[in-house]
C-alpha positions as CSV (number, residue, x, y, z in Angstrom):
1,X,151.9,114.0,263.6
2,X,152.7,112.1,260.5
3,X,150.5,108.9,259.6
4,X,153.4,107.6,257.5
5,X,156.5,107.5,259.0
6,X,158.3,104.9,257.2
7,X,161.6,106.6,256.5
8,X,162.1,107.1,260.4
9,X,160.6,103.5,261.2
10,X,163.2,102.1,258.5
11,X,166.6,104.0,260.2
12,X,165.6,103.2,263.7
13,X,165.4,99.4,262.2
14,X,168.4,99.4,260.4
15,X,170.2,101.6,263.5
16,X,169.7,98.8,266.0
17,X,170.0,95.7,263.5
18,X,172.0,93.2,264.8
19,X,170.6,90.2,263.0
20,X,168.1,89.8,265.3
21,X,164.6,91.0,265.8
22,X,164.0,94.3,267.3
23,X,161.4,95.3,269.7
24,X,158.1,97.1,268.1
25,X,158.3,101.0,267.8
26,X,155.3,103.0,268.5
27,X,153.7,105.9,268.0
28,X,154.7,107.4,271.4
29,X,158.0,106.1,270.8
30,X,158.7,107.8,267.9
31,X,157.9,111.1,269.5
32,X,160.6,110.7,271.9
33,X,163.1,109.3,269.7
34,X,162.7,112.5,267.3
35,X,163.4,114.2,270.1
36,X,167.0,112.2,271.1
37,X,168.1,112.1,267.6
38,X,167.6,115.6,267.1
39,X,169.3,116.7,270.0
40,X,172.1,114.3,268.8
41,X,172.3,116.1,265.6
42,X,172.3,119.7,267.1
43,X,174.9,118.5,269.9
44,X,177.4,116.5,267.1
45,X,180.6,118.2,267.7
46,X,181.5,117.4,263.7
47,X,178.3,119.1,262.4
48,X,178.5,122.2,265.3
49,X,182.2,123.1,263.8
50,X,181.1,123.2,260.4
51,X,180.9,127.0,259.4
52,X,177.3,127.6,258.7
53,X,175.9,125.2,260.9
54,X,174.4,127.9,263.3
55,X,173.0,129.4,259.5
56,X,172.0,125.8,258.6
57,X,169.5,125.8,261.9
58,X,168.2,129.3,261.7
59,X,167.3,128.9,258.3
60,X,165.6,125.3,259.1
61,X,163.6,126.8,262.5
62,X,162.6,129.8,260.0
63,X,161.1,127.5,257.5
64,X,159.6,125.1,260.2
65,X,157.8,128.2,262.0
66,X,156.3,129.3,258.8
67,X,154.8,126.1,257.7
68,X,153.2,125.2,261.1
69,X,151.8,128.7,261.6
């Protein structure tokens, strides 16, 4: 995992602002909530009937699989 992850700590802030404080995120936290926002990407109805979004994916997963090798 990442040791900075500001960009993520920053939209899950801003997401749940309300003018209030907002409970501490941690680092287990953030595993799951990668997981829930990308399923809620990959299940958008708006971005699953655009024409290449099945392309957009494979292309992502391909470039994913080769950097982590």
């Amino acid at each position: 995992m990442f040791r900075h992850d500001c960009g993520f700590h920053m939209l899950e802030y801003l997401a749940k602002w309300e003018g209030r404080r907002v409970p501490v995120v941690t680092a287990a936290m953030v595993v799951e909530l990668r997981k829930i926002y990308t399923w809620n990407w990959l299940m958008n109805e708006d971005f699953n009937t655009r024409s290449n979004a099945l392309e957009f994916i494979e292309k992502a997963v391909k470039k994913a699989a080769k950097k982590y090798k």
